[in-house]
C-alpha positions in Angstrom: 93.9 -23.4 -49.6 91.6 -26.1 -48.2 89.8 -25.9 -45.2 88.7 -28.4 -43.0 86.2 -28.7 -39.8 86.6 -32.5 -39.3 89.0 -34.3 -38.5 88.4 -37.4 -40.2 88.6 -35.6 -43.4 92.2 -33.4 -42.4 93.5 -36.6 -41.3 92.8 -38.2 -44.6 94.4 -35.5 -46.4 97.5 -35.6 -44.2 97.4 -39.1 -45.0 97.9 -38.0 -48.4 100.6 -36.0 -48.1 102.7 -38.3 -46.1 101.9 -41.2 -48.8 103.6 -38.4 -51.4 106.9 -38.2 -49.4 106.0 -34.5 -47.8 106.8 -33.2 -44.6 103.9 -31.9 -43.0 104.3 -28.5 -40.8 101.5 -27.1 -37.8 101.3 -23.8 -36.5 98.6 -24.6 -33.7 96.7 -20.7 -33.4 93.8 -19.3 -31.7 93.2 -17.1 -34.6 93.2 -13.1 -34.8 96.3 -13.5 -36.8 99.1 -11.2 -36.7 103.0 -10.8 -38.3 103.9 -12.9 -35.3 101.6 -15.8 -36.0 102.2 -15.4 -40.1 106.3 -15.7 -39.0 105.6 -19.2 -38.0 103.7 -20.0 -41.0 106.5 -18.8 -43.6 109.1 -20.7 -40.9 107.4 -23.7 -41.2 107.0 -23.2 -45.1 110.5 -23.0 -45.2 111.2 -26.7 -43.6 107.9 -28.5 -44.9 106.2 -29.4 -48.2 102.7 -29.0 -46.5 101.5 -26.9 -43.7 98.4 -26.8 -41.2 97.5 -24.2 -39.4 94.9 -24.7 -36.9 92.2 -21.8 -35.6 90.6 -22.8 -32.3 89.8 -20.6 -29.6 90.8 -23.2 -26.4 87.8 -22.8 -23.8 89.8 -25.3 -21.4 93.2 -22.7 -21.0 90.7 -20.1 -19.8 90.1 -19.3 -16.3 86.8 -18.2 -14.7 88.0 -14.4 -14.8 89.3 -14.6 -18.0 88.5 -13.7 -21.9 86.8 -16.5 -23.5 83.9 -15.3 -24.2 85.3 -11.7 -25.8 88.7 -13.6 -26.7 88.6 -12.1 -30.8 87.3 -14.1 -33.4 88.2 -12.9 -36.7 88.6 -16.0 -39.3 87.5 -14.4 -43.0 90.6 -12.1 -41.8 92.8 -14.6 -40.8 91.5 -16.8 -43.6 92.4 -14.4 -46.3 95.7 -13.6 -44.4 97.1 -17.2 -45.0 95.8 -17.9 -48.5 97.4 -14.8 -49.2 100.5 -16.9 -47.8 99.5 -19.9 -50.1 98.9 -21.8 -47.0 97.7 -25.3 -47.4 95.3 -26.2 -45.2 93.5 -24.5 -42.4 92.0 -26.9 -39.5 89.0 -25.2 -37.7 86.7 -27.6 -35.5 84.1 -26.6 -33.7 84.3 -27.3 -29.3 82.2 -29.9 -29.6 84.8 -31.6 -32.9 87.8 -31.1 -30.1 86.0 -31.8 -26.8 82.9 -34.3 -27.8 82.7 -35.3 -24.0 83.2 -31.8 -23.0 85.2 -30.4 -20.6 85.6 -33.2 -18.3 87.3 -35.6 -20.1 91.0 -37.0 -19.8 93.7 -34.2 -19.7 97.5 -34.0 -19.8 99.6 -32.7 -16.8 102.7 -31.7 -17.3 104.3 -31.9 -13.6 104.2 -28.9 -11.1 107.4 -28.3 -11.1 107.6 -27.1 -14.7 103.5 -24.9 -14.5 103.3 -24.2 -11.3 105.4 -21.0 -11.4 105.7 -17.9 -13.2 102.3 -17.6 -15.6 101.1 -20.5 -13.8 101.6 -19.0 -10.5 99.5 -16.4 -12.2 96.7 -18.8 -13.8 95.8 -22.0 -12.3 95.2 -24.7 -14.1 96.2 -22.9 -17.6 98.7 -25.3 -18.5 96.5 -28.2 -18.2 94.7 -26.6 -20.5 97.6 -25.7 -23.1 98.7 -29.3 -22.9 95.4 -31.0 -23.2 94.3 -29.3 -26.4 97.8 -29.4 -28.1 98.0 -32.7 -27.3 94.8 -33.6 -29.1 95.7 -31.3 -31.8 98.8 -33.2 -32.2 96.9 -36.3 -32.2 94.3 -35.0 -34.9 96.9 -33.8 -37.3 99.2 -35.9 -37.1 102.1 -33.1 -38.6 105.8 -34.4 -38.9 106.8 -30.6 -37.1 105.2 -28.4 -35.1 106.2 -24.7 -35.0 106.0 -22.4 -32.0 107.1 -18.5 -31.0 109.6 -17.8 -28.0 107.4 -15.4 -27.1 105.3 -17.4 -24.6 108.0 -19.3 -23.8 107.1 -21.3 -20.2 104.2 -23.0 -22.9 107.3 -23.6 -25.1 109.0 -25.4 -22.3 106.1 -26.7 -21.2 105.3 -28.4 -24.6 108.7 -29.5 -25.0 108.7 -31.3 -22.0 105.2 -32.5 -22.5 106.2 -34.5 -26.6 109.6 -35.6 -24.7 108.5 -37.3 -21.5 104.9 -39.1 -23.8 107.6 -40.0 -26.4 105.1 -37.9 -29.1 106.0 -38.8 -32.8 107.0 -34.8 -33.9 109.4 -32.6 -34.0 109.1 -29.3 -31.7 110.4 -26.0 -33.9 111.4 -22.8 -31.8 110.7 -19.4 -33.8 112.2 -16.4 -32.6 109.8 -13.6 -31.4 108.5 -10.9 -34.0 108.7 -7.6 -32.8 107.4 -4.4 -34.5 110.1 -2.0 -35.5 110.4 -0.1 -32.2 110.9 -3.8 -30.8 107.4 -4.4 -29.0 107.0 -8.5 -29.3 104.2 -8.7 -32.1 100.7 -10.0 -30.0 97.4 -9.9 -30.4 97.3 -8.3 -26.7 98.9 -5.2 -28.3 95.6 -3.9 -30.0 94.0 -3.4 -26.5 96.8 -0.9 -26.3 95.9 3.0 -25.9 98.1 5.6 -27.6 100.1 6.2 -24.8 100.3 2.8 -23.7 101.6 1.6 -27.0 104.0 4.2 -26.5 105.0 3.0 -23.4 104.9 -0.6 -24.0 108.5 -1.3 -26.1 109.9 0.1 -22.4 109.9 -3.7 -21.7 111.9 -5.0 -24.4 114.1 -1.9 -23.7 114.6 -2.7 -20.1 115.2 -6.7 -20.6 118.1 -5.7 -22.9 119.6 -3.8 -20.5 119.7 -6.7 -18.0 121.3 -8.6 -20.9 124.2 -6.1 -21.0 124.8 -6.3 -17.5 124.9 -9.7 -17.4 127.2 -9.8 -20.3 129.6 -7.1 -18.8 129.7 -9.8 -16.0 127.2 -8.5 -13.0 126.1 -11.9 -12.0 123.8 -10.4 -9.6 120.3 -11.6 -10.8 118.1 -10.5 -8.3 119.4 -6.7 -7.9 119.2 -6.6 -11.8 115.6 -7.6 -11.6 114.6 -5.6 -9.1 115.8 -2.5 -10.0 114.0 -3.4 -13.2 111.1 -3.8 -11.4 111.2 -0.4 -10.4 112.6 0.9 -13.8 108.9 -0.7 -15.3 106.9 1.3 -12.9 108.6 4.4 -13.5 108.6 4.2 -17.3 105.2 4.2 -16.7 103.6 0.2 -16.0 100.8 0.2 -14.1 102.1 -3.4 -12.4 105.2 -5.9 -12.9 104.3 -9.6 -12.3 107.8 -10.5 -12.5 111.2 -10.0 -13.9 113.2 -12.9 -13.4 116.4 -14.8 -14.6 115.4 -18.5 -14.9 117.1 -21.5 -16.0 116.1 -21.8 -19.7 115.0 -25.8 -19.3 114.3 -26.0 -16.0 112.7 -22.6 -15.3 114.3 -22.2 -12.2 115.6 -18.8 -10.9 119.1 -18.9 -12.5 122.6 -18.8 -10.4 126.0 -18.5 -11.5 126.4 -22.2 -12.8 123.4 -21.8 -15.1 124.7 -22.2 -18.6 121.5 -21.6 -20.5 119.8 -18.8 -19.1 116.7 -16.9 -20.0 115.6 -13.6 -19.4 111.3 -13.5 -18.7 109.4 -10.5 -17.8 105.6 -9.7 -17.4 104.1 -6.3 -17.0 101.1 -4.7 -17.2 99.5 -1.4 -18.9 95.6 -1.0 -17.7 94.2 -4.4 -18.5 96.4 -5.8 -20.6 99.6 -8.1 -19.9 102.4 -7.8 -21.9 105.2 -11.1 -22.0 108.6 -11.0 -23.3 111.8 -12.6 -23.0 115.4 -13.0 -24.4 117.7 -16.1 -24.6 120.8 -15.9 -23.0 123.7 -18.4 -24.6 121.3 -19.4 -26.7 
């Protein structure tokens, strides 16, 4: 497993690669690697001869109240996590390799309509940030695929949307979420997680399936199903519910009867820490 902290000298490798014939893979990380994160890497393993994954905490997605500064940094573990995977290359630049101008420099907006609501409701100004640095990650790689978990999925959509409408040269992969076996989606949020919250926690997955059933049994009424999950959360023991809501799964939109791809998103939160999940509906 190579490891590289400049890009001149990834990109020459890539260059490599591609000269070979092999597809080249990215899993784009912040590090503190978990099953979740390694299910992208043995996805993209799968479907490529070469694979990058790249480690780089993104100072520009966080806001002023945020956890940059204690945001876990753990790379001989993660390090000895992928060559344990007989990943090929790890990419690891420094802030100033990624942002040499700094902060203010030229970013990339995906429009309001698509990160204005939901989590960016929540966080201003995040999704500028996702886009900008996967966008120059994109650039410095130069992969033939990138792969990403449905776990966050508004920054899946808003990726998407972002390598469509700039007419970007690679291939977006979908990978379903990794859950633990009580069903908790796998996240590095989860080790902030007392006892009892952990114990509480798979109550979310729990509770979006049963809006699924509904829904599939034919109750078509979104906005009763969501609140009385609301409530369901708070009794089972959340200490808050950002939001439970049946969106259109392109468009984000709250869903109506005429949505044919539908998605299922839900945030909650124990103490500090905010757990996301969804499920795909006519996927």
């Amino acid at each position: 497993m190579q490891i590289f902290e400049e890009v001149s000298a990834l990109r020459s490798q890539v260059s490599d690669w591609k000269k070979s014939g092999h597809k080249v893979g990215f899993v784009p990380t912040m590090g503190n690697l978990h099953d979740g994160h390694l299910s992208l890497v043995k996805k993209a393993q799968q479907t490529c001869d070469k694979v990058v994954v790249s480690i780089f905490v993104n100072p520009m997605q966080f806001g002023p109240n945020e956890d940059f500064d204690s945001y876990p940094r753990t790379f001989d573990e993660d390090q000895a996590k992928l060559a344990q995977l007989q990943t090929d290359a790890v990419f690891y630049p420094s802030v100033e390799a990624v942002y040499p101008n700094g902060l203010a420099q030229t970013q990339v907006s995906v429009p309001e309509a698509l990160t204005s609501l939901l989590e960016g409701a929540k966080r201003p100004g995040h999704f500028d940030g996702v886009t900008t640095v996967v966008a120059k990650l994109f650039n410095m790689v130069q992969a033939d695929k990138a792969f990403f978990g449905q776990k966050d999925f508004q920054q899946l959509a808003v990726i998407k949307a972002m390598v469509f409408e700039l007419a970007m040269p690679i291939e977006i992969i979908s990978v379903p979420i990794a859950r633990d076996k009580d069903g908790l989606a796998l996240s590095s949020r989860n080790q902030y997680l007392t006892t009892e919250q952990r114990n509480v926690a798979p109550k979310l997955f729990t509770t979006i399936q049963n809006i699924r059933v509904a829904i599939d049994s034919g109750n078509l009424n979104f906005n009763a199903l969501c609140e009385s999950a609301k409530q369901s959360l708070l009794t089972e023991g959340f200490d808050q519910v950002d939001y439970v809501q049946v969106c259109d799964a392109i468009t984000l939109l709250p869903a109506d009867k005429l949505t044919n791809k539908k998605v299922i998103l839900a945030v909650a939160r124990l103490g500090k820490t905010r757990l996301l999940d969804n499920i795909l509906l006519n996927a």
